[in-house]
N, C-alpha and C positions, 0 to 999 in steps of 0.2 A: 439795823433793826434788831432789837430784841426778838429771838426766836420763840421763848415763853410767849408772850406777847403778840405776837401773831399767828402762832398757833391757836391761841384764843377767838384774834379776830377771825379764822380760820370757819373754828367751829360756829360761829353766831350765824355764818352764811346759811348752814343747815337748817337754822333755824327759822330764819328770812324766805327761803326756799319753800312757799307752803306747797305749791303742785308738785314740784319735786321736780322743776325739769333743767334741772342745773342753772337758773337764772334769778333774780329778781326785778320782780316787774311789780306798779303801782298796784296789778290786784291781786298779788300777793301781799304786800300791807293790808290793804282792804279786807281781802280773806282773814288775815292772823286777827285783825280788829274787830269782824266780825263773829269769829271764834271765840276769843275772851268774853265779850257781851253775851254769847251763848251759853258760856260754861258757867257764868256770876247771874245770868240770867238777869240781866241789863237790857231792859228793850232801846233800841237805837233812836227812839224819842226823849227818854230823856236829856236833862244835863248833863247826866257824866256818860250816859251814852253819844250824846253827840259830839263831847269834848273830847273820848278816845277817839273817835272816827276822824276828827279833824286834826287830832294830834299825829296819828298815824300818817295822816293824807300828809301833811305840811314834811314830816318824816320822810316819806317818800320823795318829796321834793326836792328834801336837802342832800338823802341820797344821792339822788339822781345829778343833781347838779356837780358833787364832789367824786363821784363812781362812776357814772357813766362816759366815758371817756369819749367813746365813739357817738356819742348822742343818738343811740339806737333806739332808746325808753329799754334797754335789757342791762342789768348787772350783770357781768360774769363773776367767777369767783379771784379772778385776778385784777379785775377793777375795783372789787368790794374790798379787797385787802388791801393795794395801791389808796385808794380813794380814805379810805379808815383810816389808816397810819398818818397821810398825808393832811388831811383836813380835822380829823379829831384825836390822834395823838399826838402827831407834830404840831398841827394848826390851831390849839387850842380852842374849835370849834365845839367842845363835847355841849359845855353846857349851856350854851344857844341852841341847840339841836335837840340832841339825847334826853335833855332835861323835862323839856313840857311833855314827852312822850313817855319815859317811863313816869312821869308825876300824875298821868291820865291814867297808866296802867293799875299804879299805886290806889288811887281813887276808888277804879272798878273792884280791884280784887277786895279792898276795903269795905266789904257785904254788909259789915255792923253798924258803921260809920266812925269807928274810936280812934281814926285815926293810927291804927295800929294792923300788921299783917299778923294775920296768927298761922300758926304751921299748917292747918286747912287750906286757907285761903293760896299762901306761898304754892302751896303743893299744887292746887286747881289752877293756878296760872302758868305755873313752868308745867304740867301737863301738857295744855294747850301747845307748848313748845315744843315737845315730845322727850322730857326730861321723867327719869322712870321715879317714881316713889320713891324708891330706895338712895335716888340722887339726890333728890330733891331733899330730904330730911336732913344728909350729911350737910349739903348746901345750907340749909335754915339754922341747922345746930350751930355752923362756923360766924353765919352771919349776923346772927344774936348776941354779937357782942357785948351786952351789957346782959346777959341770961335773963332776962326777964320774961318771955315763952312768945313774946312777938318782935316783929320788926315795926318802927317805927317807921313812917315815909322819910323819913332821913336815912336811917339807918341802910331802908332800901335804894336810895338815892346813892349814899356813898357806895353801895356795893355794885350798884350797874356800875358809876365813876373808874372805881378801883379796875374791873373788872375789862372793862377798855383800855384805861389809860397807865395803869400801873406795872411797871416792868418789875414791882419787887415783887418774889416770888411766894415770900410771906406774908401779903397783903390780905386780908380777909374775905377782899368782894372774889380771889381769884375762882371762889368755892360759890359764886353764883348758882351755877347750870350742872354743879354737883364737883366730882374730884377736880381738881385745880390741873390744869394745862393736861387737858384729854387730849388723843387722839385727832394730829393736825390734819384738815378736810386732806391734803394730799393721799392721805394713809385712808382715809374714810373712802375711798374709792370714787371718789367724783375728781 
């Protein structure tokens, strides 16, 4: 296994991780899904609020099914690495999976409707992830690939992609969640 590469998948656990109690569990999606709708101020009746929340939910499913090893309903962080490598970087699962969830996400932070993220919006959703400002801009500068001053729902499509499944280390999405191959969860102290 690419060590870049799962270092990566390392650090998304933190992410996943909304309580913070070393695991992921179905209301941790639920929480993070409910977070974003808070922060875009999406009330959960809507369409695209209900389209995150069941994106999330289905999300957690597919988790679970490919992580949860022990069928606990608990991710550890060594199943969520196991289970990610195995099912959506080797198993070409990503984009069965990955794809309708961050495409819900895209939608939500999409406030204007133009179809395009602009550096606010980018910013107010990897907040919610706990990515600081200063990350998050390096992140949107790299992933602007065509400089135009937004991300396209492609554009942020390929960089979630990149950002899972790409072991090159010059790849643009690796600059998602801000500097490219941070500090592996092992080192992160959990």
């Amino acid at each position: 296994m690419n060590a870049p590469l799962a270092n990566k998948i390392d650090l998304t656990f933190l992410h996943l991780d909304i309580d913070r109690n070393g695991l992921i569990e179905r209301q941790d999606m639920l929480g993070l899904g409910s977070r974003l709708l808070l922060k875009f101020s999406e009330p959960t009746s809507t369409a695209k609020g209900q389209a995150l929340l069941e994106a999330f939910d289905r999300f957690w499913d597919a988790l679970a099914e490919h992580c949860d090893t022990d069928r606990d309903h608990q991710i550890t962080p060594d199943e969520y690495r196991a289970g990610m490598i195995a099912a959506f970087v080797d198993g070409g699962k990503f984009d069965d999976i990955f794809r309708p969830a961050a495409r819900a996400l895209a939608i939500v932070a999409d406030t204007d409707g133009d179809g395009r993220i602009d550096q606010a919006e980018f910013q107010a959703m990897e907040a919610v992830l706990g990515i600081s400002a200063e990350d998050s801009r390096m992140a949107f500068d790299k992933l602007d690939t065509d400089s135009d001053g937004a991300l396209s729902v492609q554009e942020y499509l390929d960089a979630v992609r990149d950002y899972y499944t790409n072991p090159d280390p010059e790849a643009p999405g690796n600059w998602l969640y801000g500097p490219a191959f941070q500090t592996p969860l092992s080192r992160a102290g959990l």
